[in-house]
N, C-alpha and C positions, 0 to 999 in steps of 0.2 A: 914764812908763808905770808903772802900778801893777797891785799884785801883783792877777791873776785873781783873780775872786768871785765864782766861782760851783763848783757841786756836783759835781765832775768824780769819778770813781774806778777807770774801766778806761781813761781816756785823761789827757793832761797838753794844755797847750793848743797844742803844734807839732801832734798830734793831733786835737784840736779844730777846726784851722785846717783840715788837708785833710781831715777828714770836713765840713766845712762846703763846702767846693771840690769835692771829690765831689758832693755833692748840687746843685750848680752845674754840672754835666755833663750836656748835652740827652741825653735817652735812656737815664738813671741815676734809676730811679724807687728805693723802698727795696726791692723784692723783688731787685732786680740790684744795689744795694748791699752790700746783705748777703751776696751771693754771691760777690761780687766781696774783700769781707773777710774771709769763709770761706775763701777760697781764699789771698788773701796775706797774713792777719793782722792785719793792719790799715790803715788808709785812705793813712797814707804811702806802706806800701810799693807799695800802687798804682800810684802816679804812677811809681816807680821801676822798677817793673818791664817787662822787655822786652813788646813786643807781640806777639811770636810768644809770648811764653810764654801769655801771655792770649786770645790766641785761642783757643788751646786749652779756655777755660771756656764748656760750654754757653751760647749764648744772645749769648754777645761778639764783635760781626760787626768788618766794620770801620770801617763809618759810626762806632759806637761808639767804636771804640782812635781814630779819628782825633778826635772831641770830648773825648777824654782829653787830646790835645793843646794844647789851646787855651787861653790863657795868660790870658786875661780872669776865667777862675773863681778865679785865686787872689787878682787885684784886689779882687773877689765879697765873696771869702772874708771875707780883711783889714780891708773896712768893714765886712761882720754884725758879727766879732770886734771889731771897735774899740767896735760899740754892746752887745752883749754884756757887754762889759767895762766900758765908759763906766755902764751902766745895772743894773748888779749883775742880771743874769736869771741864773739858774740854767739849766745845763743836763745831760741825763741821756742817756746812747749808750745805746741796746736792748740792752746789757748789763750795763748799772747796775746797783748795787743800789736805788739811788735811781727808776729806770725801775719803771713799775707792771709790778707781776709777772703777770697775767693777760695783758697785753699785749704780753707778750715772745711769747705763745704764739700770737699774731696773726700769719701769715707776711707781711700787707700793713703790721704796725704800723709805727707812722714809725722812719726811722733813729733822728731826733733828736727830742726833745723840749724845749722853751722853758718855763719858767716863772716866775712870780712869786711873793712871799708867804711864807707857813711852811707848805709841803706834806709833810707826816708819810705815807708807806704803811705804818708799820708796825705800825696796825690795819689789820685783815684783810678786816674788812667794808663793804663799798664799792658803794653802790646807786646806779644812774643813775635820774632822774627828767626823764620829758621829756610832751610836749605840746603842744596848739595856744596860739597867740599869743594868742586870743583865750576865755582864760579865763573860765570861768562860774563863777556864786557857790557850788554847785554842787562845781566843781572845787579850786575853792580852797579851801574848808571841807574837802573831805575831804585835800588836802593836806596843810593844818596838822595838823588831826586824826592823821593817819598818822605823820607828821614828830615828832610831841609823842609816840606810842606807842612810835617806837623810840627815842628818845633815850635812855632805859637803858640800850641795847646800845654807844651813841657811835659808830654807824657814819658814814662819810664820804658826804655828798651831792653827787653830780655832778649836774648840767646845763649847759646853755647861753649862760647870762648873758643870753638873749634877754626879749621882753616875753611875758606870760601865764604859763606854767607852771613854765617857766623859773625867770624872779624872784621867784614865790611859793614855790618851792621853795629857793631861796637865803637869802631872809631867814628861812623857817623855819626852817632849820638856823643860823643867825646866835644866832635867840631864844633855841636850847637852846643853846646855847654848842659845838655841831658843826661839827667841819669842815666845807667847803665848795670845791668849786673848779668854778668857770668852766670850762670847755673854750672857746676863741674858733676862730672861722672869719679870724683876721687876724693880723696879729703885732703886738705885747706894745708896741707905740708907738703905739696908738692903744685907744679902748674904743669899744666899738660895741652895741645903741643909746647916745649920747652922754648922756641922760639916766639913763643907771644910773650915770654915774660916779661919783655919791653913795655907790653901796656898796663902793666900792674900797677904801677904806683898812681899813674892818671887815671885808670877806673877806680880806683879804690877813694880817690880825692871825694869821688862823686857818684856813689854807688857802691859797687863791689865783687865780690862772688861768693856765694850761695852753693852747700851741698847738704847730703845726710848721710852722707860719709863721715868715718870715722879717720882719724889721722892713720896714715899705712895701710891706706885701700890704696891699690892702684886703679887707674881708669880700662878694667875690664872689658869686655864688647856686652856684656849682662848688665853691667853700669850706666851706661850710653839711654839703655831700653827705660830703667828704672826713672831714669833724670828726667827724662823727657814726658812723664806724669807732671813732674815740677813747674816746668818748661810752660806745659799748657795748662795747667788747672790756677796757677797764682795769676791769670792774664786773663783780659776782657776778650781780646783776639788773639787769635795766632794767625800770622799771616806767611804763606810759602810763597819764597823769590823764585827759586828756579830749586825742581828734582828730577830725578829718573824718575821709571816706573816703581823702579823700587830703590827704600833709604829710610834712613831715620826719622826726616821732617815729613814722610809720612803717616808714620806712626805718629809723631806728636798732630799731626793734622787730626788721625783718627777719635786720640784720646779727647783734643778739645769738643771736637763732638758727641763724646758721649759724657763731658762733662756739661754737653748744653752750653759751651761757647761759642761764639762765631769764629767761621775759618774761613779767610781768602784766599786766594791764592792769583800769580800773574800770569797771563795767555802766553803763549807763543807758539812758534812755528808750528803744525805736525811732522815736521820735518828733524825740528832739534830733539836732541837726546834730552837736554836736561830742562823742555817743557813740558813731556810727555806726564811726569806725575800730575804737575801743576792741571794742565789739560784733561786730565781725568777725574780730579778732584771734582772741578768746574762740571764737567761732561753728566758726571753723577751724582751734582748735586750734592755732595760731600763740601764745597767750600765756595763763595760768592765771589763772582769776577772782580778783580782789582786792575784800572788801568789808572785810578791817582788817590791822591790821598782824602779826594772828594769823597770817594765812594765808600772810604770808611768813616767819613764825618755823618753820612747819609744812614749807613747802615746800622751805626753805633749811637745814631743821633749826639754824635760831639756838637759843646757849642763852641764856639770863636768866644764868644762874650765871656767864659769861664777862667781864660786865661788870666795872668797874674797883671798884665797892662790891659786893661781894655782898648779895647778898638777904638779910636776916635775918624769919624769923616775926615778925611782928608781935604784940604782947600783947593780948591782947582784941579781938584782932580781930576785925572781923563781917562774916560770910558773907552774900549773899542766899542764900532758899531753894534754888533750883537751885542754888546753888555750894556749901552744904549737904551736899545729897547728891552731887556729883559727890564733895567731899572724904571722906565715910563711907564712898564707896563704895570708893573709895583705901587706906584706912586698913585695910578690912576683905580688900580682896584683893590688896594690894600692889602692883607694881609692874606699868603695864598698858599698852599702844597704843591711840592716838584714840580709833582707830576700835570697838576692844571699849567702850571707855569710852561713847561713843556711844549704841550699841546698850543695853548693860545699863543707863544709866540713863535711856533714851528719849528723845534731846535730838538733833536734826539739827546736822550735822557743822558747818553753817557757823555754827551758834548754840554751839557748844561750842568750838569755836575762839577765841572772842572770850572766854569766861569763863575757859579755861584760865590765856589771857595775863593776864586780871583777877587771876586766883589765882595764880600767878608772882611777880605783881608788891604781888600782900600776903605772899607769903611764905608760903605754906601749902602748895604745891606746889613741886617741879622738877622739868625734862625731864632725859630720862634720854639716852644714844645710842639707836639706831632706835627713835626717837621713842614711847619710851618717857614717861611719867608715873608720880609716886609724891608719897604724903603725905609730909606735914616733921612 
């Protein structure tokens, strides 16, 4: 028996073992988990505690205390843990520090978390990118495009590991050399679809994949629904490429919104099939028009200056006209919001958006806090 490998910090692995045996208890989803560790500290004392004392916790009937009983979950337990360990996964209790911090703040987030790889949270900025399966050229161009705009900032890209929007968002963030992690609908002993296995070993350099699946779950259609809490609760935004009316990444559009995140989504045609969600998202005020990666520097207040290189002016650098005068106009009245900027040099919001980040990113400009701008 060799020493544990993986990422533990508010548990050791006797702990490990019964919150794994926990979660192996019919009728113990993580919302009664956690209540149940609220209340005795943690997942041993559980087991050991009397059942009248536990009665006493809203919600603990006795169909429950008596499935606390049953001796199979620790059998359960024993082999996760032996593959756990056999197979170096990482894993993070909802109190980790290692546990995505947005997620703690999810009362349905998983007890436990699984993972693979080199997953770093301690960048802050963390975008989910989801989608239909069936990606258009369309979707994919603006992808990459997006993908390659924020790569300054070195945020971490989640999705799905799935086909379409999915995968195009994963290997963009591969090309800039960004994190990346997988969320799967399965546990960490298998890949799903089988033909991405190919990008395992290069997400994994630099990032990973992430479930709360157990090993010998398959990736069910119940799985898919489950994951996609994940998907959107450990991320600042989630942003939809292209969907039907109906799909998966609208569901996770849903959930980010009722964990109080923001959600974009990209326009298109009323014509195309796989705008139609995106288009309704927007329509209903369910998610904020995305046409670059402007408008989530704007809405998210990202700064350019936060990155790992700072920005420096560039020497002789060249302006287009319009960028011109947004800069004199800067210089001449100091420090100013979008929106005035806008208006006094006559340029519509969503076309000044995209020059500002132009200008950021030559250096002749930086945002200020509420969303302020000024010359360099």
């Amino acid at each position: 028996m060799h020493t544990l490998h993986i990422q533990i910090f508010a548990m050791n692995e006797t702990e490990l073992f019964y919150l794994l045996a926990l979660q192996k208890v019919e009728g113990v989803g993580d919302i009664v988990a956690k209540k149940l560790i609220s209340h005795c500290g943690n997942a041993e004392t559980i087991f050991k505690t009397k059942s009248s004392q536990l009665s006493s916790i809203d919600g603990i009937g006795t169909v429950l205390l008596s499935k606390l009983k049953n001796k199979s979950i620790f059998e359960k337990a024993e082999a996760e843990l032996k593959f756990i360990k056999n197979n170096e996964i990482n894993v993070a209790f909802f109190q980790d520090e290692k546990y995505p911090e947005r997620l703690k703040h999810c009362i349905d987030g998983p007890l436990l978390l699984f993972s693979s790889g080199n997953i770093d949270f301690k960048t802050r900025k963390i975008i989910s990118i989801v989608g239909t399966r069936q990606i258009t050229s369309y979707g994919t161009e603006f992808c990459k495009k997006l993908i390659s705009d924020l790569a300054p900032l070195n945020p971490i890209i989640v999705s799905g590991f799935a086909y379409g929007v999915d995968i195009v968002a994963h290997q963009a963030a591969m090309e800039h050399d960004l994190q990346t992690i997988g969320v799967v609908a399965h546990g960490l002993d298998q890949i799903y679809p089988s033909v991405h296995k190919k990008y395992v070993a290069k997400m994994e350099k630099n990032g990973g994949f992430m479930t709360e699946f157990w090993s010998g779950t398959n990736p069910e259609k119940e799985n898919f629904v489950k994951r996609n809490r994940i998907v959107a609760g450990m991320s600042e935004a989630t942003i939809v490429i292209e969907s039907a009316d109906k799909g998966g990444s609208l569901i996770t559009a849903n959930l980010a919104n009722d964990y109080n995140r923001d959600v974009f989504a990209v326009p298109g045609r009323t014509s195309d099939k796989f705008s139609q969600g995106c288009n309704n998202l927007i329509k209903t005020q369910k998610a904020n028009l995305l046409t670059s990666a402007a408008d989530i520097l704007y809405i998210l207040n990202w700064d350019l200056q936060e990155k790992s290189k700072p920005v420096q002016k560039q020497l002789f650098v060249t302006l287009e006209n319009d960028e011109q005068k947004i800069y004199d106009y800067l210089l001449k009245s100091g420090k100013e919001i979008l929106d005035i900027i806008a208006l006094e040099c006559d340029f519509p919001i969503y076309k000044i958006s995209g020059m500002l980040l132009n200008m950021e990113l030559k250096g002749v400009i930086r945002p200020l806090p509420g969303k302020l701008f000024e010359a360099i």
